[in-house]
C-alpha positions in Angstrom: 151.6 128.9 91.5 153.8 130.9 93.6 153.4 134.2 92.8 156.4 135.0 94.9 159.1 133.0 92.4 159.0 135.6 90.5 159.9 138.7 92.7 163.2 138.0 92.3 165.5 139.5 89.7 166.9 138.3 86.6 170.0 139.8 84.9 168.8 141.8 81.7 167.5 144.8 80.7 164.3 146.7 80.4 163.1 150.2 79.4 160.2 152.1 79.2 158.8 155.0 77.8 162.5 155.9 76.6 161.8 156.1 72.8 165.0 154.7 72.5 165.9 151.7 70.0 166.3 148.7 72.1 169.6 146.5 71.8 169.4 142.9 70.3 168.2 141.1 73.3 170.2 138.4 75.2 169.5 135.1 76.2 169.2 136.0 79.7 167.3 138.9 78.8 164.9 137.4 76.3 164.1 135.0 79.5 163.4 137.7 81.9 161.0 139.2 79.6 159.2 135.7 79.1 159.0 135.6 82.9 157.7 139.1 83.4 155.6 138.8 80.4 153.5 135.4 81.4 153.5 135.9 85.2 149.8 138.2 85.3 151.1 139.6 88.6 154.3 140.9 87.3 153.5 141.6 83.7 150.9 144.7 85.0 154.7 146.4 85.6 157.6 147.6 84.0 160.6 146.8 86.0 163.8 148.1 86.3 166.5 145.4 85.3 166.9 144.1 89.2 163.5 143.7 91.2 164.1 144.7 94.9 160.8 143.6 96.3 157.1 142.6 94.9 154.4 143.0 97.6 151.3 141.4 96.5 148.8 142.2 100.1 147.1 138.8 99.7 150.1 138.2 100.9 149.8 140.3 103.8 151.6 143.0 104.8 155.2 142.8 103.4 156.8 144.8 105.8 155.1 148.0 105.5 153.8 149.6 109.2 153.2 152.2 110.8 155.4 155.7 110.7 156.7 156.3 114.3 158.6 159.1 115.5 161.5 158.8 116.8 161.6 158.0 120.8 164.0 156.8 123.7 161.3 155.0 125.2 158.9 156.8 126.3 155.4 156.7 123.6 154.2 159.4 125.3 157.1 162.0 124.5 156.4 162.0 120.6 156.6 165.2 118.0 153.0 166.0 117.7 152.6 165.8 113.7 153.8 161.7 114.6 152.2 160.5 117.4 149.0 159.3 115.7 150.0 158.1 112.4 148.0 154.8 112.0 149.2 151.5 111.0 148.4 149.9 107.6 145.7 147.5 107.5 145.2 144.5 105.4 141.5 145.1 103.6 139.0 143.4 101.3 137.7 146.4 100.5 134.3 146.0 101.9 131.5 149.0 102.3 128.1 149.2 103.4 126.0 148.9 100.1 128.1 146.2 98.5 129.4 144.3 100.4 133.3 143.0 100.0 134.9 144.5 96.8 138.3 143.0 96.8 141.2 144.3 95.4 142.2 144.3 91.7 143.9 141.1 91.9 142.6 138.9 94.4 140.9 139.9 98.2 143.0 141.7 99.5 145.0 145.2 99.6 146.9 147.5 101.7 144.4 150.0 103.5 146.1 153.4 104.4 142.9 155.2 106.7 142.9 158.4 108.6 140.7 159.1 111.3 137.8 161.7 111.2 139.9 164.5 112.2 140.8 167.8 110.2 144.2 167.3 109.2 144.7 164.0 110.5 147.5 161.4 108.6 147.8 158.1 108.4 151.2 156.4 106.5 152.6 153.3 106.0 156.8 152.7 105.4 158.5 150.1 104.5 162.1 150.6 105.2 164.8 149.0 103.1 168.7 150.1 102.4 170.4 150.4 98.8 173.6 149.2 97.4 174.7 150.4 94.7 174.2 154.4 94.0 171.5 154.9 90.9 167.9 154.8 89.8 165.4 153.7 91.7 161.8 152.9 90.5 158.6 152.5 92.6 155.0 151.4 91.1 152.2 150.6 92.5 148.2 150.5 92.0 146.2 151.9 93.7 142.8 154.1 94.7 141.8 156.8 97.0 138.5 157.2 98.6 136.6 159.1 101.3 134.3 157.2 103.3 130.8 157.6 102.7 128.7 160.5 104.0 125.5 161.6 103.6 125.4 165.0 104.6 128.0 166.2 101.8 127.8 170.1 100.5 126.5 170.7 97.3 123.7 169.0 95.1 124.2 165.4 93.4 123.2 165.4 89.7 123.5 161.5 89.6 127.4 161.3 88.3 129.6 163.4 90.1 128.8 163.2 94.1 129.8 166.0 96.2 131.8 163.4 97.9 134.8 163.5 95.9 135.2 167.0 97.9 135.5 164.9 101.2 139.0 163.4 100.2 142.3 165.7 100.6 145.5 164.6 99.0 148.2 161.2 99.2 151.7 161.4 98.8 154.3 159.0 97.4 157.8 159.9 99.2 161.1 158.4 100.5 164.2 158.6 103.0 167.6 158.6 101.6 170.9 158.7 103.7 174.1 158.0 101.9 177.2 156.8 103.6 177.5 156.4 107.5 176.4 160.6 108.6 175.0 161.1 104.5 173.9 162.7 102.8 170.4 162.4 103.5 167.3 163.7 101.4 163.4 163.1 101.2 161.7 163.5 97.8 157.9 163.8 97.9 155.2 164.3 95.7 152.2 165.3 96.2 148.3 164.6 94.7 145.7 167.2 95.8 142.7 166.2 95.5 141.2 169.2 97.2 143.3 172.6 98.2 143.3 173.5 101.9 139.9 175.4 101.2 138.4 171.8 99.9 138.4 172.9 96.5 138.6 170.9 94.0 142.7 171.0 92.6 143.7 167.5 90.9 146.9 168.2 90.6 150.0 166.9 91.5 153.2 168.9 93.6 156.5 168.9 95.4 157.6 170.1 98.5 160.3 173.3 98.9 160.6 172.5 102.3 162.8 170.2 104.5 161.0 167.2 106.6 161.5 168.3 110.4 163.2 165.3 111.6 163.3 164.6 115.7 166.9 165.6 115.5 166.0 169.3 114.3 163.1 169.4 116.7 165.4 168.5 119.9 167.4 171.0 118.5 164.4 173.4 118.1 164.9 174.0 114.2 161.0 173.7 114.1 157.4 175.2 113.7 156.0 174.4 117.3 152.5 174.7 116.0 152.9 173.0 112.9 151.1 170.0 113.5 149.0 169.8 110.1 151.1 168.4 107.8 154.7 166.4 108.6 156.0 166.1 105.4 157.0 170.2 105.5 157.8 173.1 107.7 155.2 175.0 106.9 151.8 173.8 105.5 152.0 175.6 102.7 155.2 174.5 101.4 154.4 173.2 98.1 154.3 173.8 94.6 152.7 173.0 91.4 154.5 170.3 88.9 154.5 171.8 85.8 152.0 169.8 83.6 150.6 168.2 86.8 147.1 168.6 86.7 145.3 165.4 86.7 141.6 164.6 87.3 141.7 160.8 88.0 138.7 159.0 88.3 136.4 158.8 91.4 133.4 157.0 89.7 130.6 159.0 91.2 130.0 157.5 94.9 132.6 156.8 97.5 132.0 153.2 97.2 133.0 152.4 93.8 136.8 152.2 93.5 138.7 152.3 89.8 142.5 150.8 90.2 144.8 153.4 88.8 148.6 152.7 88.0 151.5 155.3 89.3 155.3 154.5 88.6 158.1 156.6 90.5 162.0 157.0 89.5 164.2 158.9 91.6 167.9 158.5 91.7 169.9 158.1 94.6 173.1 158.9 93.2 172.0 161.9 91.8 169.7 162.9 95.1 166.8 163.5 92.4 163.3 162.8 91.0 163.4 161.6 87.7 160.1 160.9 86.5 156.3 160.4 87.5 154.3 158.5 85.6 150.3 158.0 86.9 148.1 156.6 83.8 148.8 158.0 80.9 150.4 161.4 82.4 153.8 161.7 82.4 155.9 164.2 83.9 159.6 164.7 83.6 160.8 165.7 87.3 164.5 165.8 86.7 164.3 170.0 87.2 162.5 169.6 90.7 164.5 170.5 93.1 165.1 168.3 96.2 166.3 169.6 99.3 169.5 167.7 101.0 169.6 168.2 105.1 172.9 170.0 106.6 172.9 167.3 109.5 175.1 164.8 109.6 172.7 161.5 110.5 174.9 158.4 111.7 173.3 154.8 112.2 171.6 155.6 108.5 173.8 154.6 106.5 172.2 153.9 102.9 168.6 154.3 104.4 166.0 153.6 101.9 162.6 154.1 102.8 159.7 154.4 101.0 156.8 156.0 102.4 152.9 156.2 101.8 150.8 158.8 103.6 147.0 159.8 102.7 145.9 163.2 104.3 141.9 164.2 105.3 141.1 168.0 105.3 137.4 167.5 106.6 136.2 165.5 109.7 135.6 162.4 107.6 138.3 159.2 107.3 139.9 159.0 103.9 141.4 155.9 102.9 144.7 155.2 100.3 144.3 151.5 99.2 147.5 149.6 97.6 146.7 146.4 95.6 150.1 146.0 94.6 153.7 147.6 94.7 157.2 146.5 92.9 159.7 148.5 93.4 163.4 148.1 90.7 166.9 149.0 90.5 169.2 149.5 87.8 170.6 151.1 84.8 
């Protein structure tokens, strides 16, 4: 079968988590649900009515890459928090003790790895424009993992391995112009695993602070030695979602990997987050405030780009793998 038939969408209707009392279903809608229900690759989801895009990474990479910085040529004249952002890499999930894990559906996923540097980031974008102004819904599934070390702090009582203090934090986050100069906004949100002192936090926040862009650096509306973190001005611009602390499963070593599920809304018309759902937490986001830039930005007009970046805060590579990611549109 081609599990790509299906990544189209169909005219109806779905909700989820709403509560609310579902009309009598339609024809058409009746069929979409059939489709989404039977298809094991799509019915793991819960689509907005219209389905923008399904990347399944047996597939391969489905447009996602590597975050550049903006450049007139020359690589070697890039911000410093972008000029070493890693490409995404197509993985079977392999490690040293058991060989090739696989994904959760299939062999392979989408491999987000930092390198062993404090601080370092890897991300991967896939860049897309909208149409018409509304909700916007993201899900993926996914894991998070350190690589394996051996000389980890702290003792290991046979479950929990001190390991699970070598990973730092992932973020889920996009770029939004409007019309032809904007206006243009970037929600994020944020899962730290481990606080800036490598404590354990499990907790999920948003940032209070605007994205410097090339265009406020040229202008020098920066933090010249801000280099640790590019989704802020300041490293510590973040704060706590209310309700957001989460412990989600690291299974012990840094070579087991437990697929969790993560579903995004944000609205474009509204210049919002909506709601976050990861497992069985969810979080209504609709009072977090996003920031929208004063800059005009021409050449982006209805920019839509959806971002994935994983973050290390010791010496030692930590990886954000993707199975899977659908992302929806509609009322």
């Amino acid at each position: 079968m081609n599990r790509r038939l299906f990544s189209f969408g169909v005219p109806g209707a779905a909700l989820f988590a709403t509560g609310a009392a579902a009309p009598a279903a339609r024809p058409a809608e009746l069929f979409r649900g059939a489709l989404l229900e039977t298809n094991p690759s799509l019915s793991r989801f819960n689509p907005l009515r219209y389905i923008l895009f399904f990347d399944d990474f047996d597939n391969g990479h489905n447009g996602w890459c590597e975050l550049e910085a903006n450049h007139n040529g020359n690589l070697d004249d890039l911000r410093p928090a972008l000029r070493d952002m890693r490409p995404p890499q197509i993985s079977s999930c392999t490690f040293f003790d058991i060989g090739t894990h696989g994904s959760m559906d299939g062999t392979y996923a989408l491999k987000i790895a930092t390198r062993p540097r404090i601080f370092h980031t890897a991300t991967g974008i896939k860049r897309m424009t909208f149409g018409k102004p509304g909700p916007v819904q993201f899900e993926m599934w996914f894991t998070f993992k350190p690589e394996q070390t051996f000389n980890s702090e702290g003792p290991w009582d046979g479950n929990v391995s001190p390991s699970q203090l070598d990973f730092g934090d992932f973020t889920v986050s996009n770029d939004v112009c409007g019309g032809d100069g904007g206006p243009r906004f970037m929600c994020a949100l944020r899962y730290w695993n481990t606080d800036l002192d490598n404590r354990l936090a499990e907790k999920w926040a948003y940032k209070t602070s605007l994205h410097t862009t090339t265009k406020m650096d040229r202008a020098g509306q920066r933090a010249p030695s801000q280099t640790m973190d590019y989704q802020v001005q300041d490293i510590h611009d973040w704060a706590d979602i209310p309700g957001g602390r989460q412990p989600l499963c690291f299974n012990e070593v840094a070579t087991k990997i437990n697929w969790h599920y993560l579903r995004w809304v944000f609205d474009t018309r509204e210049r919002r987050n909506t709601l976050l759902q990861v497992n069985d937490l969810i979080l209504d986001l609709r009072k977090v405030p996003v920031l929208t830039y004063p800059q005009p930005y021409r050449a982006e007009s209805h920019l839509m780009n959806f971002v994935l970046d994983v973050r290390t805060h010791k010496p030692v590579r930590n990886f954000l793998f993707v199975d899977s990611a659908l992302v929806s549109f509609g009322e």
